[in-house]
C-alpha beads as a LAMMPS data file, in Angstrom:
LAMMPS data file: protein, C-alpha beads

83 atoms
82 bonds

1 atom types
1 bond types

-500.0 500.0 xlo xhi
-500.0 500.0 ylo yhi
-500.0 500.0 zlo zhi

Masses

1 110.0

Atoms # bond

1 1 1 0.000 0.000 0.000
2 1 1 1.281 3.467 -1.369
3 1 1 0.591 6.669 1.152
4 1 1 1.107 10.465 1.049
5 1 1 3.071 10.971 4.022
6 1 1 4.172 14.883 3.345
7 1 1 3.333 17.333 0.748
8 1 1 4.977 20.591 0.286
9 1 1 5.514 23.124 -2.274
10 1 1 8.848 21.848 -2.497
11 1 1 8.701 18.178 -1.882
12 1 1 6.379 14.960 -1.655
13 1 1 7.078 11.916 0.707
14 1 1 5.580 8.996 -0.161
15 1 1 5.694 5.506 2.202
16 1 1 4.707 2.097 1.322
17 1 1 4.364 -1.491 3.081
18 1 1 6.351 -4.021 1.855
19 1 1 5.141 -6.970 0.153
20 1 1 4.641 -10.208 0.740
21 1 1 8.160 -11.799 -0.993
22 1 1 6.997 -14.732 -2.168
23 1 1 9.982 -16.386 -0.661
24 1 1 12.879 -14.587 -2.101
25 1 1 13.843 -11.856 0.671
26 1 1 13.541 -8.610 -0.920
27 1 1 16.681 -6.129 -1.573
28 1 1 15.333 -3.082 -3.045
29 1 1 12.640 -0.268 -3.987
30 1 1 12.351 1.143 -7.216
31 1 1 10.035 4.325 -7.503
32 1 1 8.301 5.515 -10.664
33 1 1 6.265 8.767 -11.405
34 1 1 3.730 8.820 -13.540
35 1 1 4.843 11.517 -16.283
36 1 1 1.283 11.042 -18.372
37 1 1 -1.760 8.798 -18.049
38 1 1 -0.225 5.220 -17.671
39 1 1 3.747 6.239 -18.251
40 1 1 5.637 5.688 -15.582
41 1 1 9.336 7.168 -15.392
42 1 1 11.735 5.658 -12.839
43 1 1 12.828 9.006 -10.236
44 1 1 14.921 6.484 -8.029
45 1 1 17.939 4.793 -9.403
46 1 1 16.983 2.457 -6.318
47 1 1 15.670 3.443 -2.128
48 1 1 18.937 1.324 -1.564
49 1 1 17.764 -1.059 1.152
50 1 1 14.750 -3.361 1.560
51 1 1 14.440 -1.522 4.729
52 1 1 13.884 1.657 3.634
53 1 1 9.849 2.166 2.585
54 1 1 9.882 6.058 2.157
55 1 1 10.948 8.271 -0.627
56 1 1 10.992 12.114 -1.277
57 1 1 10.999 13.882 -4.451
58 1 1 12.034 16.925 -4.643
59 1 1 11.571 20.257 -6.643
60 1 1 15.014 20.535 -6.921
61 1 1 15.823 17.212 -8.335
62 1 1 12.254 16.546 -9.935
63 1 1 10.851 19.965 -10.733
64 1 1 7.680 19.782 -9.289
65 1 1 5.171 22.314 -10.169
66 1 1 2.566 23.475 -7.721
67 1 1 -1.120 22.539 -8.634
68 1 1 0.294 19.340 -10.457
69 1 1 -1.524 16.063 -9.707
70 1 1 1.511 13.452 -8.759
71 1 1 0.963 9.500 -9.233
72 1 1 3.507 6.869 -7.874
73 1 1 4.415 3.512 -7.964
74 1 1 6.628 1.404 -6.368
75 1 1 7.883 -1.883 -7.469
76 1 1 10.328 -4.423 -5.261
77 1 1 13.452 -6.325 -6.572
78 1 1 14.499 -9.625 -5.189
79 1 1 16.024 -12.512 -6.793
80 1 1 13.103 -12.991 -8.978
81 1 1 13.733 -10.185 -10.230
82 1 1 11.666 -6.310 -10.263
83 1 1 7.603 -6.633 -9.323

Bonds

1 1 1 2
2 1 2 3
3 1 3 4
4 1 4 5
5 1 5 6
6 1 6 7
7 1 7 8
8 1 8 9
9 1 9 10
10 1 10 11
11 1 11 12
12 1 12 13
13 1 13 14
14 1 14 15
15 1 15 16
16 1 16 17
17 1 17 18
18 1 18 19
19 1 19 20
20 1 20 21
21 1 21 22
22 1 22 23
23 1 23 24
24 1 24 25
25 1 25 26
26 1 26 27
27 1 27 28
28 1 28 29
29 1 29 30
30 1 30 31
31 1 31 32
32 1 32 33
33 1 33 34
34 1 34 35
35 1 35 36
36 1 36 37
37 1 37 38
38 1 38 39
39 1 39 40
40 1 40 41
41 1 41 42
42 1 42 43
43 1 43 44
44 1 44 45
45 1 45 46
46 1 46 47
47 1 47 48
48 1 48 49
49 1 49 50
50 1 50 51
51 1 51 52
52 1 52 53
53 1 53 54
54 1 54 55
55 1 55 56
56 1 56 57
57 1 57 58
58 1 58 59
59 1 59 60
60 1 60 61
61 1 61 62
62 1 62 63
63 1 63 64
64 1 64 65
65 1 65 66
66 1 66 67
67 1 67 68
68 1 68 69
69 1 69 70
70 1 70 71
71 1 71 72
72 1 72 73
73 1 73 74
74 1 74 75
75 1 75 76
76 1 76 77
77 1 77 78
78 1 78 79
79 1 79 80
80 1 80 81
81 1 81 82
82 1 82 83
């Protein structure tokens, strides 16, 4: 499950639950925005632990725009591979 956890002008935080990992332990997040209707863009080149289930994007890094409509996704990577 994906939540809004903090919204600024400059910044959104997003935080998730992990998964259930179908038996292979899970080793990483990958975020994607949703540039337009169905296209997602990866904004993470990874969270960087299968601990970690928050991200922030940033105007700096991201641009944001104020009045924008931002949608997310998150996938996990295990040995499997990226779901």
């Amino acid at each position: 499950m994906l939540t809004l956890v903090d919204q600024t002008p400059t910044s959104i935080t997003i935080r998730w639950t992990a998964p259930y990992d179908g038996g292979s332990p899970i080793r990483d997040y990958l975020v994607y925005q949703d540039q337009t209707i169905g296209s997602y863009v990866q904004v993470s080149p990874s969270v960087g632990s299968p601990y970690i289930l928050e991200y922030t994007m940033t105007q700096a890094a991201h641009g944001l725009q104020t009045g924008k409509i931002y949608a997310f996704k998150v996938t996990a990577i295990n040995d499997v591979g990226e779901s």
